[in-house]
C-alpha positions in Angstrom: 49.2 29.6 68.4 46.3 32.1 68.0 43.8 29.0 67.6 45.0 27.6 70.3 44.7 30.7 72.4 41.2 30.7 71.3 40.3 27.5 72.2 42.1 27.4 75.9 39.8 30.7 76.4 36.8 29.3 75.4 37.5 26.5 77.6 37.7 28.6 80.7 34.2 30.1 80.0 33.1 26.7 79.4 34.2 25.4 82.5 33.1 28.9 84.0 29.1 28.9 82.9 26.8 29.1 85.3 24.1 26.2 86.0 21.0 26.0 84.5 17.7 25.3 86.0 15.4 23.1 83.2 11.3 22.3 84.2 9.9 20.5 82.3 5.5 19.9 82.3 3.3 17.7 81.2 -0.2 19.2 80.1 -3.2 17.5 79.4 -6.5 18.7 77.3 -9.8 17.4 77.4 -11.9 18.6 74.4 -15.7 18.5 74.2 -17.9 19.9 71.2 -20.5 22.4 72.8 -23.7 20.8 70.6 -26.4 23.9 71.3 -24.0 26.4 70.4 -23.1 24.4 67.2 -26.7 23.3 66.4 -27.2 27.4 66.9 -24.5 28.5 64.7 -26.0 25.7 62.3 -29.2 27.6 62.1 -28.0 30.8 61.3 -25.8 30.1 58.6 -27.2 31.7 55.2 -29.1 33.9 57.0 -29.7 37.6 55.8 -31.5 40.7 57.2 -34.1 42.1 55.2 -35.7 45.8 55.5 -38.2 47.2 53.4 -40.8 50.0 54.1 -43.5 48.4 51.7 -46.2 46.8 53.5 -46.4 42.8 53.3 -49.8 43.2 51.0 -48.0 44.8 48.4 -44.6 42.8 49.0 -44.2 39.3 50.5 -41.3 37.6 52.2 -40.3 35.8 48.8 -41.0 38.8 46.2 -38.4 40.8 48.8 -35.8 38.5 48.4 -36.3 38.1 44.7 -36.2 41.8 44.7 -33.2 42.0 46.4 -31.9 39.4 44.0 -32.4 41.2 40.9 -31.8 44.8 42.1 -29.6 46.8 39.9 -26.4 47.8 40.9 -25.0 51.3 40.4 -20.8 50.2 40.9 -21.2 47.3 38.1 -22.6 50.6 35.5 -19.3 51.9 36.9 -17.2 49.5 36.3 -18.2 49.6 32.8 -17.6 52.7 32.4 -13.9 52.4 33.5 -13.6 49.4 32.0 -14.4 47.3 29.1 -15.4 48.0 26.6 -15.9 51.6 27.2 -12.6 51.9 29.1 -13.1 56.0 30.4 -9.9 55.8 32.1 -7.1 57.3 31.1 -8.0 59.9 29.5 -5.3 61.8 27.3 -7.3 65.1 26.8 -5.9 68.4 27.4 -9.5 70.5 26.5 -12.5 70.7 28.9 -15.3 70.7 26.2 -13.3 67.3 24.5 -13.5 65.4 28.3 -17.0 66.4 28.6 -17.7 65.5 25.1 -16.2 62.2 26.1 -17.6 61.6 29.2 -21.4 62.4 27.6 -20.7 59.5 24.4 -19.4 57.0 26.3 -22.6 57.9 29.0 -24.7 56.9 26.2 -23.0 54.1 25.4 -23.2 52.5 29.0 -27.0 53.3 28.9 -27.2 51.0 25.4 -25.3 48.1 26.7 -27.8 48.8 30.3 -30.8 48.3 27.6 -29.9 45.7 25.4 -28.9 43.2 29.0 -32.0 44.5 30.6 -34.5 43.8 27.6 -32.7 40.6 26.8 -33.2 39.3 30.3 -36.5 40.5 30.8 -37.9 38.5 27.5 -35.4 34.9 28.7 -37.7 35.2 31.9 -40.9 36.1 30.7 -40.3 32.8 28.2 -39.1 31.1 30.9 -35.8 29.8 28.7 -31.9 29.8 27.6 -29.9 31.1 26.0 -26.7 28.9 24.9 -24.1 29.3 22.9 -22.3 32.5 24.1 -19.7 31.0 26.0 -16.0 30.3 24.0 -15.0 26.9 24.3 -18.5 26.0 25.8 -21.5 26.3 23.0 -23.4 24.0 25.4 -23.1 26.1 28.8 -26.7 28.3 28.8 -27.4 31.1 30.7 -30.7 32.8 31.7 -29.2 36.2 32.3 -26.7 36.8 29.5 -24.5 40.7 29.4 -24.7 42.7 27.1 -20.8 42.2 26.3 -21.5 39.0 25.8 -24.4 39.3 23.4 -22.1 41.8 21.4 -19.2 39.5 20.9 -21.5 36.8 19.4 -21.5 39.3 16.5 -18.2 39.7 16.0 -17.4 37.1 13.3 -19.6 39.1 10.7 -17.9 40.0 7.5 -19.3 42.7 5.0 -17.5 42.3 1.4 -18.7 44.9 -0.9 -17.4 44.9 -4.3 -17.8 47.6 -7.1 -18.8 46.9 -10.4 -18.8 49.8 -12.5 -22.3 51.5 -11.3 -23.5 48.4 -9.3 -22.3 47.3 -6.0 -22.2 44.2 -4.6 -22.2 42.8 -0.7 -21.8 39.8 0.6 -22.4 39.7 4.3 -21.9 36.3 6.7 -25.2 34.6 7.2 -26.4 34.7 10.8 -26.0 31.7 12.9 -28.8 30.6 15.2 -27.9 32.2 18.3 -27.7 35.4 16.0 -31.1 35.0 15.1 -32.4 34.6 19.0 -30.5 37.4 20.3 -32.2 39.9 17.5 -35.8 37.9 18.5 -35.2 38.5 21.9 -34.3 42.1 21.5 -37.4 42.1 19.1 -35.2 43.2 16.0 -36.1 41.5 12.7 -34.2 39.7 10.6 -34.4 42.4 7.9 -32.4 44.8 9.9 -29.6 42.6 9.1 -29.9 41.2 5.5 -30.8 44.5 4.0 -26.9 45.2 4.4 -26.2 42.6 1.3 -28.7 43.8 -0.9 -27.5 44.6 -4.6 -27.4 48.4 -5.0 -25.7 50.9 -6.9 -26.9 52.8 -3.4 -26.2 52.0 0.3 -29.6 50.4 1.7 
């Protein structure tokens, strides 16, 4: 009874709706490509503005943008600092002196790793060559402008073993691979700064 109630109701506003008025329109676009203001957008793309207070004797159009190219940049320090591998941030210290301790050896840190990229770079371009083999999973893939991270990790798989014998004291240390060798040439270290760590001693070398 109640659904049928319902339905006798719904019915009567059924038969009770007003009309409806329904328009319907037919549009039509045309479409034509504007060709100077494409040609013009053309010509502008990859275009940069330059400023510089040097005069063009001292610095050409080319040197500028080479300049610009190669200009160091103060947030990437930063995000070494924050980051890898010097990570600053967090910091769990509860003493002044020990956060500005901190703060100072890690600052030294950042300006080693800022060295050792900017010496390696500067010798790969003076040479005009590569360097390959820094890459995991890609020993082929060469770079001409390497990080310092980078240059650190390919040392990572060096093992000192030193063994006691009574009075003497042996060491066996991994022998260096060849991109070893060129990143201590290219940071003009000599080989001897590395080999002395083996030598047989009853004293540290």
């Amino acid at each position: 009874m109640i659904g049928l109630w319902f339905t006798q109701i719904w019915t009567i506003f059924e038969n009770y709706r007003p009309a409806a008025v329904r328009i319907e329109r037919e549009v039509q676009a045309t479409v034509e490509v504007d060709e100077a203001a494409v040609e013009e957008a053309v010509r502008r793309l990859g275009w940069r503005v330059y400023a510089t207070n040097a005069p063009q004797e001292r610095l050409s159009l080319t040197q500028a943008v080479l300049a610009y190219r190669s200009e160091y940049i103060i947030e990437r320090a930063f995000g070494r600092l924050k980051g890898k591998p010097l990570s600053l941030s967090p910091m769990y210290l509860q003493r002044d002196d020990h956060a500005t301790g901190l703060i100072r050896l890690l600052s030294i840190g950042l300006r080693v790793l800022a060295l050792v990229e900017f010496v390696v770079r500067r010798r790969l371009t003076a040479d005009g060559g590569w360097l390959a083999g820094l890459y995991a999973g890609n020993p082929k893939r060469a770079t001409a402008r390497p990080t310092a991270e980078l240059l650190l990790e390919a040392f990572k798989e060096i093992t000192l073993t030193i063994i006691q014998e009574g009075e003497r004291t042996h060491r066996h240390l991994t022998p260096l691979t060849q991109v070893q060798q060129r990143i201590l040439e290219l940071l003009d270290f000599p080989s001897t700064i590395y080999t002395t760590l083996c030598v047989n001693s009853s004293k540290p070398p």
